[in-house]
C-alpha positions as CSV (number, residue, x, y, z in Angstrom):
1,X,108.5,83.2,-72.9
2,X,110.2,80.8,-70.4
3,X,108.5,80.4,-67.0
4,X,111.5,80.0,-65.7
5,X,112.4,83.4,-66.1
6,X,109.3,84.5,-65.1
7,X,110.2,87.9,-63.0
8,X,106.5,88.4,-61.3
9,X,106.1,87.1,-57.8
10,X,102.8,86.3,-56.0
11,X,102.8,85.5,-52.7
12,X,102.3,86.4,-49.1
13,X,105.0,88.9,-48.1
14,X,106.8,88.1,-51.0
15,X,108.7,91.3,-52.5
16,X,108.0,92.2,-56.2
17,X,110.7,93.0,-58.8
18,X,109.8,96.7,-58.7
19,X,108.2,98.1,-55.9
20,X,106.1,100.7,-57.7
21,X,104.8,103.6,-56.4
22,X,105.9,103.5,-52.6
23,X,109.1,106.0,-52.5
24,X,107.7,108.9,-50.8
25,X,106.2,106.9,-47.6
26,X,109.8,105.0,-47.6
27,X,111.8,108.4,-47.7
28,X,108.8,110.0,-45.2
29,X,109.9,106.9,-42.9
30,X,113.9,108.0,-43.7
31,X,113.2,111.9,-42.5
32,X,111.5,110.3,-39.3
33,X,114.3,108.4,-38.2
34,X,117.0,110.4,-38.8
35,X,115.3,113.0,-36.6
36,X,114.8,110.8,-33.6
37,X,118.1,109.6,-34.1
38,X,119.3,113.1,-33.3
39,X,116.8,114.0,-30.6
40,X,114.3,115.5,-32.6
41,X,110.8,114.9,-32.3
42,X,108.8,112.7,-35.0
43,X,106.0,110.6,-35.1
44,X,105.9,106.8,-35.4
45,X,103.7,105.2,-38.3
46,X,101.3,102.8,-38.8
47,X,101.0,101.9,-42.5
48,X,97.0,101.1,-42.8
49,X,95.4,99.2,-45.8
50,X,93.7,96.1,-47.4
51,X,94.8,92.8,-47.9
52,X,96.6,92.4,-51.4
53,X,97.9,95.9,-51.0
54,X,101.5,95.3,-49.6
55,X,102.0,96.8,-46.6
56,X,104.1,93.7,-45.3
57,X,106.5,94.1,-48.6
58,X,106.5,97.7,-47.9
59,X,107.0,97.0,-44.3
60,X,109.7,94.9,-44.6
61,X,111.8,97.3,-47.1
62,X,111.1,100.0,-44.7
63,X,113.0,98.0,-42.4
64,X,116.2,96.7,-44.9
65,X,116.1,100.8,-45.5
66,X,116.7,101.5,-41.7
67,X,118.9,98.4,-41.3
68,X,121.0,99.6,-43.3
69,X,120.8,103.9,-41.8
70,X,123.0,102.0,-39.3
71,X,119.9,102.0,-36.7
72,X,118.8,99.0,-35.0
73,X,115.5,97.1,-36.3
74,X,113.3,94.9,-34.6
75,X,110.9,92.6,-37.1
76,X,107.4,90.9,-35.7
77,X,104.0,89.4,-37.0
78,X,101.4,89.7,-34.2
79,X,99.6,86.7,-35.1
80,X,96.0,86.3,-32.9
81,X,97.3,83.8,-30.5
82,X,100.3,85.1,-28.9
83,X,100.9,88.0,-26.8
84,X,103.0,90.9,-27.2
85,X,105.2,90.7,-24.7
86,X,106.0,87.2,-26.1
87,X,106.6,88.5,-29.5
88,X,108.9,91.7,-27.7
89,X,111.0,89.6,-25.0
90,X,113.5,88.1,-27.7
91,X,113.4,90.7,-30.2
92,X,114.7,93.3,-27.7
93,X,117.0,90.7,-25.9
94,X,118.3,91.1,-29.0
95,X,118.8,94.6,-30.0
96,X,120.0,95.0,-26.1
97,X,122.7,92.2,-26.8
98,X,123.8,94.1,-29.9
99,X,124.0,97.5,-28.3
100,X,126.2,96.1,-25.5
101,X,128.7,95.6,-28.1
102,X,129.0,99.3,-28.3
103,X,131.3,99.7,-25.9
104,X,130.0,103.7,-24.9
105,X,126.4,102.3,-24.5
106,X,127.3,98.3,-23.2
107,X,126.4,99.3,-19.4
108,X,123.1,100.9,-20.5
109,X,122.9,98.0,-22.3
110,X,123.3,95.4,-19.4
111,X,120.9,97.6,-17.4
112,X,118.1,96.9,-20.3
113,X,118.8,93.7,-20.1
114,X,118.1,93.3,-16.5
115,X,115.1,95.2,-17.0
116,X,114.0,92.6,-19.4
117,X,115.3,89.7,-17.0
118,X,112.3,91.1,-14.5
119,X,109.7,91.6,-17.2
120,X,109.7,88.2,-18.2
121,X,110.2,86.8,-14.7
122,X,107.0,89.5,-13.4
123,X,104.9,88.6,-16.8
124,X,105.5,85.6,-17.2
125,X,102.4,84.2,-14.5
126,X,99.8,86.5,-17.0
127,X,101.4,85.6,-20.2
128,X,102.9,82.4,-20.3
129,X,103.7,82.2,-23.7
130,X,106.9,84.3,-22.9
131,X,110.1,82.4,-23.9
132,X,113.5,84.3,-24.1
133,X,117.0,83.7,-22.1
134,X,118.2,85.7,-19.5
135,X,121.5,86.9,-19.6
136,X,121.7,88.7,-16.6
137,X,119.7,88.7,-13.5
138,X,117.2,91.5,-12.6
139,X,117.6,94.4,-11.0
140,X,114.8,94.8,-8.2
141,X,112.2,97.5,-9.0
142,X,113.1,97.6,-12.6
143,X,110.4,96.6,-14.5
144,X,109.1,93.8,-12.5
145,X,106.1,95.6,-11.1
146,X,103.9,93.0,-13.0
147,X,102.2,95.8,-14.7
148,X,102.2,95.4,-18.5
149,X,101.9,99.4,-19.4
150,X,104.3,100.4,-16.5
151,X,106.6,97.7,-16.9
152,X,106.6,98.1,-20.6
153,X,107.3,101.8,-20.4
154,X,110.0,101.2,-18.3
155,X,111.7,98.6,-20.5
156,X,111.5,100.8,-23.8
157,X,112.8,103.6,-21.4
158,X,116.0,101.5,-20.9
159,X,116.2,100.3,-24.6
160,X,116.1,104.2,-25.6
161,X,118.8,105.4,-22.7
162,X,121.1,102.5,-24.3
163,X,120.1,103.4,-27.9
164,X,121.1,107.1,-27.2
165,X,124.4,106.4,-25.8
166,X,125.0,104.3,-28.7
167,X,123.8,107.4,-31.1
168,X,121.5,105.3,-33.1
169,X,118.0,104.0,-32.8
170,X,115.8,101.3,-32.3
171,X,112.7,100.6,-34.3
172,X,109.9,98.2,-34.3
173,X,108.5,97.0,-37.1
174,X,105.3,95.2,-36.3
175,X,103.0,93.5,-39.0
176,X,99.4,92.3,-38.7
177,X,98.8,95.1,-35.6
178,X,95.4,94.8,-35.7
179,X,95.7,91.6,-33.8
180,X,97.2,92.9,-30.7
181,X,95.0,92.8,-27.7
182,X,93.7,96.3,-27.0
183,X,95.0,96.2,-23.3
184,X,98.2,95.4,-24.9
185,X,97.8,97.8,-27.7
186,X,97.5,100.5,-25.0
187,X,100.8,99.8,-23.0
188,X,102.9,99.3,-25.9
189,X,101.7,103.3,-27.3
190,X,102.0,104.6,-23.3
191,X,105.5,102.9,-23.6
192,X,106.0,104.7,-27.1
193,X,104.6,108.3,-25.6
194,X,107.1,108.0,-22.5
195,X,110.3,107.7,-24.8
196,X,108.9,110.4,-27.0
197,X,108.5,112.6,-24.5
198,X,111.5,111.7,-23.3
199,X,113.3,112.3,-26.9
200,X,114.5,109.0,-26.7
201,X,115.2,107.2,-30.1
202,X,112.6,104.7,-29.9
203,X,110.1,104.5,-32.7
204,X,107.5,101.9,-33.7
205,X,106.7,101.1,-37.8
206,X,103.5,99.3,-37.6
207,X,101.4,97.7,-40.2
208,X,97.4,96.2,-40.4
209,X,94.2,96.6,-41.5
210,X,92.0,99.8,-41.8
211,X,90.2,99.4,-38.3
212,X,93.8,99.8,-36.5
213,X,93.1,103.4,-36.6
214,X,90.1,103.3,-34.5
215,X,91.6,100.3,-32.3
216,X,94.7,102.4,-31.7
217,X,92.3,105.9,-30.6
218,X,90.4,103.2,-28.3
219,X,93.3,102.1,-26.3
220,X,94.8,105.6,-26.1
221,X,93.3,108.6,-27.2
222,X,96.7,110.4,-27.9
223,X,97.6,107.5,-30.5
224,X,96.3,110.1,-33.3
225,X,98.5,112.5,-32.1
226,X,101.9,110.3,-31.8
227,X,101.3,108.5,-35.0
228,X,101.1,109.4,-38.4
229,X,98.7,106.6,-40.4
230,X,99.5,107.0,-44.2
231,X,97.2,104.7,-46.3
232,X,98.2,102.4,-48.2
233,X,96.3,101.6,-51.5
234,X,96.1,100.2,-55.2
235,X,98.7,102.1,-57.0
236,X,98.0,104.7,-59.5
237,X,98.0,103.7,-63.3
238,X,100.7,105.1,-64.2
239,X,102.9,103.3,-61.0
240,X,100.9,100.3,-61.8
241,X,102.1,100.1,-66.0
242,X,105.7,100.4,-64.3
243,X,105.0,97.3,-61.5
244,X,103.8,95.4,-64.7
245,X,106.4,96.8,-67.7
246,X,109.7,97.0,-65.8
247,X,110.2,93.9,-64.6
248,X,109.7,92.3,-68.5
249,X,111.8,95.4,-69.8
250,X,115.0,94.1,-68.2
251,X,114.5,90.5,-69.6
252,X,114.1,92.2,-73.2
253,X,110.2,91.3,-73.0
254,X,107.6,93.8,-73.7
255,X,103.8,94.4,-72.9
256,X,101.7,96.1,-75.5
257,X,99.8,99.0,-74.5
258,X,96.6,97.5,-74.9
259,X,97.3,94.4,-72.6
260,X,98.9,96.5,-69.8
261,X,95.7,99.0,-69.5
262,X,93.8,95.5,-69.2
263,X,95.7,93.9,-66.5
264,X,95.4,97.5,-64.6
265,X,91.7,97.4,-65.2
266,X,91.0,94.1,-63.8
267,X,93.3,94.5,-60.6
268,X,91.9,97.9,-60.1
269,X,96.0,98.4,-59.6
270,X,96.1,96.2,-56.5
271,X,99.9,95.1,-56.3
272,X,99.1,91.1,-55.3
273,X,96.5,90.8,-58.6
274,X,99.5,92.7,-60.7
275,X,101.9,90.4,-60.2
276,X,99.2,87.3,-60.5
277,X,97.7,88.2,-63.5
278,X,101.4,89.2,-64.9
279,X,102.6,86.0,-63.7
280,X,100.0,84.1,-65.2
281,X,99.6,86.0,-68.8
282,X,103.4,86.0,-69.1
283,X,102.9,82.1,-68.8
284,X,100.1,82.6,-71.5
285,X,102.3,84.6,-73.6
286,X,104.0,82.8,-76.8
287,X,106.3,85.9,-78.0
288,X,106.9,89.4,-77.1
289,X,105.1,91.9,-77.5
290,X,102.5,90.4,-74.9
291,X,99.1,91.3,-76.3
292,X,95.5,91.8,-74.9
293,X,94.7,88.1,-76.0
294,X,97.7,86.6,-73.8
295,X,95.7,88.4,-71.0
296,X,92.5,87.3,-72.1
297,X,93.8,83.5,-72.4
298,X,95.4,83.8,-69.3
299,X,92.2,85.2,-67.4
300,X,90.4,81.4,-65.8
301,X,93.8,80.6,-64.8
302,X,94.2,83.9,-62.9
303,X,91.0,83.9,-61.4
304,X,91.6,80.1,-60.4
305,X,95.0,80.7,-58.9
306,X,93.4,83.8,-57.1
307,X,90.4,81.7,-55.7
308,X,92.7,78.8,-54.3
309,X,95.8,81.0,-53.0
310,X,94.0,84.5,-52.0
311,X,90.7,84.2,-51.7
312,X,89.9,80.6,-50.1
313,X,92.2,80.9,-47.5
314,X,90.3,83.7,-46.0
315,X,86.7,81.8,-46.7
316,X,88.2,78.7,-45.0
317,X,88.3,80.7,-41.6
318,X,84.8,81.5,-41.8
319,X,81.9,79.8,-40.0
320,X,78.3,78.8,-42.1
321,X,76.7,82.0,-40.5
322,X,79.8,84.3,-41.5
323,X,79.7,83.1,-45.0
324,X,76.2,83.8,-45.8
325,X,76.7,86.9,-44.2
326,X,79.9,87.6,-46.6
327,X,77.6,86.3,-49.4
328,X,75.1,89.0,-48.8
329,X,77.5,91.6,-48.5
330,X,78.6,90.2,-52.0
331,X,75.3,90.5,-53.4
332,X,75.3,93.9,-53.1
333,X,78.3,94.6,-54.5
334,X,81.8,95.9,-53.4
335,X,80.7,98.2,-50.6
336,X,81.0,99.4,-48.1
337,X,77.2,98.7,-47.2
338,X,74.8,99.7,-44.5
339,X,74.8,96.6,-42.3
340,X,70.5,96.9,-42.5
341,X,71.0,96.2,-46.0
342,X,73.0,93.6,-45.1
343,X,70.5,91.6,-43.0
344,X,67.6,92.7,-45.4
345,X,69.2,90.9,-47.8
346,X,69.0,87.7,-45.2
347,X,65.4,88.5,-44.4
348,X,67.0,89.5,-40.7
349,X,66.8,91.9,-38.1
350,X,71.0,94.0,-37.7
351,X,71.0,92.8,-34.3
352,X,70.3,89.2,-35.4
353,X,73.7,89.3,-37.2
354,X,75.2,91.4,-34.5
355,X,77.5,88.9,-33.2
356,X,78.8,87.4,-36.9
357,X,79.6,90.9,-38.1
358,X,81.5,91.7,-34.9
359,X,83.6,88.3,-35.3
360,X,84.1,88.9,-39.2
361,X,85.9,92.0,-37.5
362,X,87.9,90.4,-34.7
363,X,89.2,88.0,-38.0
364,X,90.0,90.5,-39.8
365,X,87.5,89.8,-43.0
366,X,85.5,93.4,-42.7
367,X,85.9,96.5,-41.4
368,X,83.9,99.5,-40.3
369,X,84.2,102.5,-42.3
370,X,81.9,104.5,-40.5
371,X,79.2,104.2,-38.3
372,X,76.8,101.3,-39.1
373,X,78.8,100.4,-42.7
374,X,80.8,97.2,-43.2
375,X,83.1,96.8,-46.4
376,X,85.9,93.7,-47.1
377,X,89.2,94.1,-46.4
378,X,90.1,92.1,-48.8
379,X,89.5,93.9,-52.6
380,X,87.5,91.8,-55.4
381,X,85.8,89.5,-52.4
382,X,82.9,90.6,-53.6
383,X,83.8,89.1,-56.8
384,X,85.5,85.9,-55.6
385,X,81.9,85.1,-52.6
386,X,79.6,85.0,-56.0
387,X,82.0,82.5,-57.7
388,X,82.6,80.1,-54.4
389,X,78.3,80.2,-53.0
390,X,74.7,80.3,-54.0
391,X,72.8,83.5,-52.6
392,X,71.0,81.8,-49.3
393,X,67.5,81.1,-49.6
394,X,65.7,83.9,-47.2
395,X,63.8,82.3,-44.3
């Protein structure tokens, strides 16, 4: 069992040998496309789901798959500190720059790319994190109104005319969406809805946590009815023994029966635990068959390389107050729980711990499921807050 040939693959972002158990949101994605691309209507998506889950590996072969339709792709991370026109501006420089190659589409093209010259230039005052080179100047009046969900609108409006001539598309593919400022979040979808209603080939693929749904209804009320949000979750058993058996199965290696149903019962079929406690029990493993004792042996390991690449990153972020509150969210198990239980559990009043549940959101650590119920976006926290702190004394 040579690490070196170990075929599992932990990690942020990082793709795993077989993407199990994902094929009908990738070809759902496929059917979308192709009917924008012809002037049909479709809805954009926003993938929604936990951390571990892989919605940026999804993501990102979502967008190799459209790549390589022949459409154009535009690939982003909002991270929390920089703003969306900062993250657009060179991406659609970009995708203009290559659809001015097409020599049908190139003076659409140049006319996007003036547009773009006067949104930076009109933006730039409000958001000065935008950096991207100007290739031509602006056209006065074209998106230079300094007005991010008019000016927006109007910029997609000119990448969609150029896209159209070209007879292709353009789509954005946007990860960690939940991070975009809601005022922001709103003239990005009014720009989406104007080149939809416009049947121009335009289309967003976005990706984040679960409370992007109710973000996205916030800034616009109509986002439920121009997106589709398909969940993204643990995978079934029977995609989850193929996630763990494949990859082994084309190095000659196999998994008994016994050892697989373990691995799928500890990860609760959440693609990153898969591959880590693969990884990790290949490792274990002297010979194949792999066995339910390589798992067991690899287990402390697992957990260990879990606590300090998952778990602790996330932990790290968090204040004293937001870790006890995470602790007593633990204590009562995975959730989601009634956030009076929560601050029973503290000896607290809810709106005592309004606040540090409300920036547990804004980090991205919890969510709201429904109405006055917190859960963890991140599965088996529960699990990993009872291994890293005491319960806190109640005062």
């Amino acid at each position: 069992m040579d690490p070196i040939h170990n075929p599992y693959s932990p990690g942020a972002g990082t793709p795993p040998p077989e993407l199990a158990g994902r094929d009908e949101l990738r070809r759902r994605l496929e059917v979308a496309i192709g009917r924008v691309r012809i002037g049909n209507p479709a809805k954009s998506m926003i993938l929604v789901g936990l951390r571990g889950v892989g919605k940026t590996v999804l993501l990102e072969q979502m967008r190799q798959d459209a790549e390589q339709s022949g459409v154009q792709t535009l690939r982003l991370e909002a991270p929390e500190n920089r703003s969306l026109p900062a993250l657009l501006s060179p991406q659609l420089r970009l995708a203009l720059l290559k659809l001015s190659t097409i020599e049908n589409a190139k003076a659409l093209a140049q006319r996007g790319l003036r547009a773009l010259a006067g949104f930076a230039k009109a933006l730039k005052l409000k958001y000065d994190d935008i950096e991207v080179g100007i290739d031509l100047e602006p056209e006065q009046g074209l998106a230079d109104n300094g007005d991010l969900e008019g000016d927006l609108a109007t910029l997609l409006e000119q990448v969609g005319l150029a896209a159209k001539q070209a007879r292709t598309a353009v789509v954005l593919f946007i990860d960690e969406l939940q991070y975009v400022e809601e005022e922001q979040l709103a003239a990005l979808i009014t720009a989406l809805h104007r080149c939809a209603q416009q049947k121009l080939p335009v289309m967003l693929v976005g990706a984040g946590l679960p409370q992007l749904v109710g973000k996205a209804g916030k800034a616009k009320s109509y986002a439920e009815r121009l997106f589709d949000y398909p969940v993204v979750g643990p995978l079934s058993r029977t995609d989850a023994a193929l996630a763990i058996t494949k990859p082994a199965e084309a190095l000659k290696v196999s998994f008994a029966p016994d050892a697989v149903d373990r691995i799928i019962d500890v990860t609760q079929g959440y693609p990153y635990f898969l591959q880590e406690w693969s990884k990790q029990t290949w490792d274990a493993a002297s010979a194949s068959p792999i066995t339910p004792q390589d798992v067991q042996t690899a287990e402390p390991l697992t957990i260990a390389a879990l606590d300090e690449g998952f778990f602790k990153v996330r932990f790290d972020r968090c204040n004293p107050s937001e870790r006890r509150y995470l602790r007593a969210m633990a204590e009562l198990g995975p959730g989601p729980h009634r956030s009076g239980d929560i601050a029973a559990k503290l000896g607290k009043s809810v709106n005592t711990f309004a606040p540090v549940r409300s920036s547990l959101i804004n980090k991205g650590m919890v969510w709201s499921p429904n109405h006055g119920e917190t859960a963890f976006t991140v599965p088996l926290f529960d699990e990993f807050m009872r291994r890293a702190m005491v319960m806190p004394e109640v005062t």
